[in-house]
Structures are given as C-alpha cells and as structure tokens.
N, C-alpha and C positions, 0 to 999 in steps of 0.2 A: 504494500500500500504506500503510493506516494501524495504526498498531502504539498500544495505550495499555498504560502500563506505572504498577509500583507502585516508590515508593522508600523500603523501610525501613533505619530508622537509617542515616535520609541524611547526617547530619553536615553540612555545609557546600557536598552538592551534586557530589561528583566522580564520582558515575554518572550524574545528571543533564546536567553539560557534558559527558559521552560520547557522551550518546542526543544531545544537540544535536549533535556533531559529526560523529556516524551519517547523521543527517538532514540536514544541508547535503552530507555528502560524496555519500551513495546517493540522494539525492531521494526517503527515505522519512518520512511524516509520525511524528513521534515525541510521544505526548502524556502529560503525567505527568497522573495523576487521583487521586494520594492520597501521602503523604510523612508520614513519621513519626520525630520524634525526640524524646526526653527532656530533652537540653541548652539551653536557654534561650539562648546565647548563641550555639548550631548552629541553632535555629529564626530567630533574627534574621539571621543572615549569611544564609540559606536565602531566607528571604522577599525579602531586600534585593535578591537578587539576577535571583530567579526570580518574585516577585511570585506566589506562592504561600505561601498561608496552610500552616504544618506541624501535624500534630497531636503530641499528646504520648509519653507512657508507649502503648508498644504493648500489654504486658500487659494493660490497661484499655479497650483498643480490641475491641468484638466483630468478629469477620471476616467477619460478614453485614453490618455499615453502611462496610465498604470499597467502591467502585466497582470492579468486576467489569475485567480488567485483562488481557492480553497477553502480557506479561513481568513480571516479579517481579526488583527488585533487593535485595539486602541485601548489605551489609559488617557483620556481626553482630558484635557486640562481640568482642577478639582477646585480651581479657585473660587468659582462664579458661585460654587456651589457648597463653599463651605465656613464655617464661622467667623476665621481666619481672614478668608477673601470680601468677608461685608453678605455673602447668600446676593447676591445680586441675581443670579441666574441667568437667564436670557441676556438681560437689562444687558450686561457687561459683553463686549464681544468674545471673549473668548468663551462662554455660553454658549455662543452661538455656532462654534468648530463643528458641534455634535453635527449639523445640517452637511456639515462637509464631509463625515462619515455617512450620512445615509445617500450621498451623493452618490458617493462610491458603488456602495450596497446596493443602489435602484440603475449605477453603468454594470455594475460586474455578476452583481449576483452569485456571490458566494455559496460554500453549502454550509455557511456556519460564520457565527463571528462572538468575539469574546469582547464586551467594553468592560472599563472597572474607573468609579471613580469612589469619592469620599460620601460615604452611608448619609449625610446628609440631604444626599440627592435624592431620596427616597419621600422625607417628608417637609422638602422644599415648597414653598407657596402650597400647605396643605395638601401634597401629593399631587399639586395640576401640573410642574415642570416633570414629573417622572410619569406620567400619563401620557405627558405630548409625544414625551420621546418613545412608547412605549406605543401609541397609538401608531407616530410614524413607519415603526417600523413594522408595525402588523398589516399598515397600507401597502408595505413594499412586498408583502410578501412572506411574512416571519410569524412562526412559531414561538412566540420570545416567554423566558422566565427569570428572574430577579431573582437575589439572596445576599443580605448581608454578612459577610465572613470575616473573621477577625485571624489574622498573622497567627497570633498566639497557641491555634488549633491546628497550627499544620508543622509546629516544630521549630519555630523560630521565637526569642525572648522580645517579643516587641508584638503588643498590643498595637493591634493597626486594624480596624476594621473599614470594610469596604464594600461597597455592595459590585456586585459582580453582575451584567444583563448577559444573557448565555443568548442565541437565537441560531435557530435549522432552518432551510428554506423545504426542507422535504419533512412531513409529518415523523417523528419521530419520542420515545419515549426518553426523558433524558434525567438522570437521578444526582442530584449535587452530591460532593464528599460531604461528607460529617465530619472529617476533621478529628479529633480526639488525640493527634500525634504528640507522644509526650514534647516537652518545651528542653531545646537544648539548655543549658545551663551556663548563667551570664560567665562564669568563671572559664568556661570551653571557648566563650568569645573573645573575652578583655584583652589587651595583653600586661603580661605581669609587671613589666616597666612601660614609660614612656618619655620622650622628651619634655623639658618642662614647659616645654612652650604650652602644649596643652594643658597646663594647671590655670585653672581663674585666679582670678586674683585675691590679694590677700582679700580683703574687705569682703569679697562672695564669699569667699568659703567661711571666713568667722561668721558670717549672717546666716551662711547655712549649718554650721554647728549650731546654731541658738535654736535651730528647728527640729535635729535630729543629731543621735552620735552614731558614728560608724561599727557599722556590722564584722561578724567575724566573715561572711560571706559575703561578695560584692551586689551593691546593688545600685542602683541608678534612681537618680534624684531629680524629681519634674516638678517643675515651677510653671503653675498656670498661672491662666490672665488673670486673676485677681489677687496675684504673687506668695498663696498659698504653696507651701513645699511637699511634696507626700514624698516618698521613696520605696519601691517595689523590686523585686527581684526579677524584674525585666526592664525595657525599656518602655516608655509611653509611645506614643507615632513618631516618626523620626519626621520635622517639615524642613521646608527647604526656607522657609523665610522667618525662622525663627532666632529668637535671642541667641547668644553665645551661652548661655546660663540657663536654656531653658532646660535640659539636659547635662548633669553632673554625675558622673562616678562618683561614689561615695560623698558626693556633696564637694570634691577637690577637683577637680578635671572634664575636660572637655571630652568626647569621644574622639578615636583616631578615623584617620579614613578607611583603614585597613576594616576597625571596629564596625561602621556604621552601614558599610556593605553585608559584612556579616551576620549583621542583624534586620538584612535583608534577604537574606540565603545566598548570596554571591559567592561562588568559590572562590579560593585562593586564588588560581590563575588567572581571575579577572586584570588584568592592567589599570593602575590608575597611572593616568596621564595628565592631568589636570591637578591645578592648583588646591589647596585645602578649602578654600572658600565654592570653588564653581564642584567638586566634590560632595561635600557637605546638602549642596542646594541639588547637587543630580542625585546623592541616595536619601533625599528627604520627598523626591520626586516620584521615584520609583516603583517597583512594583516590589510584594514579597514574593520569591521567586519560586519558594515550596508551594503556594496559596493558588497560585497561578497555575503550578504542574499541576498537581490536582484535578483542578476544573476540567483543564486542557484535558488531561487522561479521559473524565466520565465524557468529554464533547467526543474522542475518537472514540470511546467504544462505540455512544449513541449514532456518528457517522460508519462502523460498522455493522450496524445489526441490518443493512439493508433495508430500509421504510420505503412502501412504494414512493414512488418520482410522481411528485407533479410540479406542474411551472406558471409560473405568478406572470399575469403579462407585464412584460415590458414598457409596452406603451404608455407615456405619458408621465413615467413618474420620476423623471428626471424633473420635468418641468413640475410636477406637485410640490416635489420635496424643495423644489425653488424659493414654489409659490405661499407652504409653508413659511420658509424662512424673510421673506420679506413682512 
C-alpha cells in the first residue's frame, strides 16, 4: 500500500515524523509530494531534515499546481482560535487559512485528511466556528469526526490537548485511539546538566521558591496568566509566544531545545538548525508526534478495510468554498 500525502503549514515537520513512523511500524509506503509553510526558519528546519524543498505562503499557492495527494495534513494556525491569540476566529485572517484547506480538498479530493488545532476551537462563538468548518467540509464531500486528545495519553510528559477533525471521502467506519500510553518520565527527558545560560534569573527563581520548594524528582513549573505558579510532573503546553518564565524546571531554568522537542516526541536525530528563540516558537508550534501517529494509524486501517467508493461531484465547489469564505 502506497499512501502520498500533502503537508500544510508543516512547521518543523511533526506530521511528517508520524507518517514516517506509520511507515516503519505498518510497512506502508508513506510519501510527502508537497509541504507548505510561510516561516523561513520552519522551511529551513523542514528541508534540513527531510530534504524537501517547502513552498511558501499557501494563500498564493493555486491548488491545481499541488501534486494530487492521498491524505491531506494540516495543523492550521491555532491562534485565531485560542485564548492566547484574543479567540478572534474568523474575524482574524489567519482564521480564515482553514478556506484554503478546503480549497485544496474540493481541487484534489483526497481519500482522507487529518486537521488538528487548539480544543478551543470546539466551543469557539458557542460551537458556530467548528460547525462552519464542519458543515464545509460535509459540502465537499466528507465523512468528518472531531475528538479532543491530550499529548499526555499517548506517552509524552506535556499536557497538550487538541482537538483532532479526522474526515474519509469514501463511507467508512473509523475508531479514534484511546490513548492510555503510560507518560514517559520528565527525568528520561531533562538533561542532567545544562549551560547556565538557561537559568532565569536570580529574582525569578527566588519569586519562584516563595511558591514552591524543589522536589527530589524533577518537575516543571507553569506560571499562568494570572501569574499563579503550580508545578506538575510534566510539562503544561509548550506555546511559541510565550514568557521566558512561563515554563521553569524546578522553578531554576528555562527548557533546552534538545528538551522541548522531546516533549514533543521528536527523536534524537531531528536537527536543530535554528537559533534558540525561532526553536522555542517552532516546538511551541508543533504537533505531539506520538498523538498524531496514533490517529494516522486508526485513518490507515479505516483506508484499508475497503468501504465501497462513491464520488462527491466536483462541480462547483471550488467556487462555494470561495463563496463561503468571502
């Protein structure tokens, strides 16, 4: 079985080391034939890694010179739609990429596509922005099911949940993981020294001793918006535009870059190429990469068990999903 898939706003890649991990596990061929992201510093890690060229600005990409495709990934930007980014949704343009995913979807007609943004998007403006998108894409043609999934249940120490929209263009029966993988342990992550450069500074850390003393096992120390401190023996979501302090090892230190891929499921031989800061904001961008194999897994069985074929017309809905988005 050979599967070719698309990867928009890849980012650094964490759907892409899924489908590889797909493909070593089930001995199915998994091929990417097109990848797209706007960040310069997400295209360079991208390339380094996977030795694919990424293209730019999706917006600007017509969806008839995409290579005709299998699967459809997208982690579509999570800002418009999460507490962080203000919940704009729509309002905000990058809200609005989503249309440029079903673009694709009503040119190419996949047998299947994987979106995943931040669980907010669920009961955004009272569930009417995850209706539209949900609605769209049942106009194109789709089968579609939602589920919100949290990092923490597929083996990774980072509390991340997300909602995942799974969608088949051929009827089929499709069952999400359950998740239950025990959680690696922050101490398999950390590394046992680091440069000091990553220590905050004095004045953080005595502020964060007044809230907590340090554990004989390491834990990670999160400072929400309302600059309350908890610390748990995982991490909280890792974001890309957050504090330097929002996240502390024992209340002393920053995460390394090594660290914070890791607590994304990134193997070792990922390359970082990029600076600490444009790092930082690519594995706060990311996807969890066990969370994602997962999915990916229960999508190829459901595109194996053969469901009869039928076909959605064409016609027209290039031009709806336009006419939608104006």
């Amino acid at each position: 079985m050979k599967l070719k898939y698309i990867d928009l706003f890849c980012g650094i890649g964490g759907f892409h080391l899924a489908a590889n991990q797909i493909a070593k596990d089930r001995g199915v061929r998994m091929e990417c034939v097109f990848a797209s992201d706007i960040d310069k510093s997400c295209q360079l890690a991208y390339e380094s890694n996977f030795g694919l060229v990424v293209d730019g600005d999706i917006t600007k990409i017509e969806a008839e010179s995409i290579p005709s495709h299998d699967i459809l990934f997208a982690g579509f930007p999570c800002q418009p739609f999460s507490i962080i980014g203000g919940m704009r949704g729509f309002e905000d343009t990058r809200g609005t990429l989503f249309f440029d995913i079903a673009r694709i979807i009503a040119e190419h007609n996949p047998r299947a596509f994987i979106l995943e943004n931040v669980k907010m998007l669920v009961g955004h403006k009272n569930g009417q922005t995850m209706g539209r998108i949900i609605e769209t894409l049942h106009e194109l043609g789709y089968q579609v099911t939602y589920r919100v999934l949290n990092a923490l249940e597929f083996g990774v120490p980072q509390k991340r949940e997300r909602v995942m929209i799974v969608g088949f263009k051929d009827p089929t029966d499709f069952l999400w993981p359950h998740g239950g993988i025990p959680m690696r342990p922050l101490k398999e992550i950390l590394e046992p020294e680091v440069d000091v450069k990553y220590l905050a500074s004095d004045r953080i850390r005595n502020s964060r001793q007044a809230w907590h003393e340090k554990d004989v096992e390491p834990t990670i120390w999160h400072e929400n918006k309302s600059g309350n401190v908890s610390k748990y023996p995982f991490s909280c979501a890792l974001r890309a535009g957050a504090s330097y302090n929002y996240l502390l090892v024992d209340g002393e230190r920053r995460l390394t870059e090594r660290e914070m891929l890791r607590l994304q499921g990134f193997p070792e031989s990922f390359k970082i190429v990029c600076n600490y800061g444009d790092t930082r904001r690519q594995a706060g961008n990311s996807v969890a990469v066990p969370m994602i194999a997962a999915v990916l897994d229960r999508v190829i069985d459901s595109l194996k068990l053969g469901a009869p074929e039928y076909q959605a017309e064409k016609v027209g809905q290039y031009e709806m999903v336009m006419e939608k988005h104006r």
